[in-house]
C-alpha positions in Angstrom: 12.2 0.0 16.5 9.4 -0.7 18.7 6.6 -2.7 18.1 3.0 -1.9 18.1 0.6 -4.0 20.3 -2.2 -3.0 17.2 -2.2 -5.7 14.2 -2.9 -3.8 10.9 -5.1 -6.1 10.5 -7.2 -5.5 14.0 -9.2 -2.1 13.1 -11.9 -3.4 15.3 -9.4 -2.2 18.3 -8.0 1.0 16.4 -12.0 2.4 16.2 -12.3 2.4 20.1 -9.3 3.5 20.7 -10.1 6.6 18.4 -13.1 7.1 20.1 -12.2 7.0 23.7 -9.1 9.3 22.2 -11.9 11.8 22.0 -13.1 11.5 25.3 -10.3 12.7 26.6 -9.9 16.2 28.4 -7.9 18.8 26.1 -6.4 21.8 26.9 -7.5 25.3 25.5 -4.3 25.4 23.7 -4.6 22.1 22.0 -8.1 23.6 21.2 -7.2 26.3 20.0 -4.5 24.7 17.7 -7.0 22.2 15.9 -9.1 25.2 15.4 -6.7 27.3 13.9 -5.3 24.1 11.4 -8.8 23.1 10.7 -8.8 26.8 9.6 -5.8 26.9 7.1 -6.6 23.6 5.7 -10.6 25.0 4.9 -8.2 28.1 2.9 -5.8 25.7 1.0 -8.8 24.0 -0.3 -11.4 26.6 -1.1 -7.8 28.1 -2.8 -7.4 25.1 -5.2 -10.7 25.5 -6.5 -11.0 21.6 -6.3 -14.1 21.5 -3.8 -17.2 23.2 -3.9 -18.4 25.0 -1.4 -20.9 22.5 -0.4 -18.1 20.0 0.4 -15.7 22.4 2.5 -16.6 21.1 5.8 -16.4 17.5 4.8 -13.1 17.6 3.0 -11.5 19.9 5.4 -12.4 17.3 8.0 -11.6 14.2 5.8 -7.7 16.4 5.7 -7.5 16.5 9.4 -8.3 12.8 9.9 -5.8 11.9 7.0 -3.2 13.7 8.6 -3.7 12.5 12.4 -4.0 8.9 10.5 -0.1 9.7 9.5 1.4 11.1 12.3 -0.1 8.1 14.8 1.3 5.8 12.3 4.8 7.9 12.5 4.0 7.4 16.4 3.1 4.0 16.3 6.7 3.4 14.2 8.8 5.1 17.1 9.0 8.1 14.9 11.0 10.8 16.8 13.2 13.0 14.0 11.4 15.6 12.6 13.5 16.1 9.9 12.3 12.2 8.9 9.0 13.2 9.3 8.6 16.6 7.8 8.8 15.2 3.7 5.9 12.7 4.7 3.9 16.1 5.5 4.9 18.7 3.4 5.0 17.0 0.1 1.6 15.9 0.2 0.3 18.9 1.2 2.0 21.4 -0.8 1.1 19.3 -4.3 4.9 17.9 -4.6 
């Protein structure tokens, strides 16, 4: 398994590197893609009827940066089998 340059216990590196993540160019397909997730994460919530409406846009973000957070980690790991990876996503998210 391949080792990660980034200590666990060096998030003083991992916030730069987040940020200059950002100042990358994306396409208007990877665009398009966050959109559309950011999208059916805002109607999973607002279904539960766990978060007010007030807090949508928060939580809905807060979700998006919880799940990147696990699938860099499955990238830092050398994660590559799909099938591995799918319970880490799925089961979270569908209450399981």
């Amino acid at each position: 398994m391949p080792q990660s340059n980034i200590s666990c216990g060096e998030p003083a590196l991992a916030r730069p590197l987040d940020l200059e993540e950002t100042r990358l160019p994306m396409g208007e397909d990877f665009k398009c893609a966050g959109r559309e997730a950011m999208q059916i994460f805002e109607r999973c919530l607002a279904a539960t009827g766990m978060v007010t409406r007030t807090d949508l846009a928060v939580t809905t973000r807060d979700l998006f940066a919880i799940i990147k957070g696990l699938v860099d980690s499955a990238g830092q790991r050398g994660e590559a089998d799909r099938r591995c990876l799918r319970p880490a996503f799925v089961g979270p998210c569908s209450g399981t």
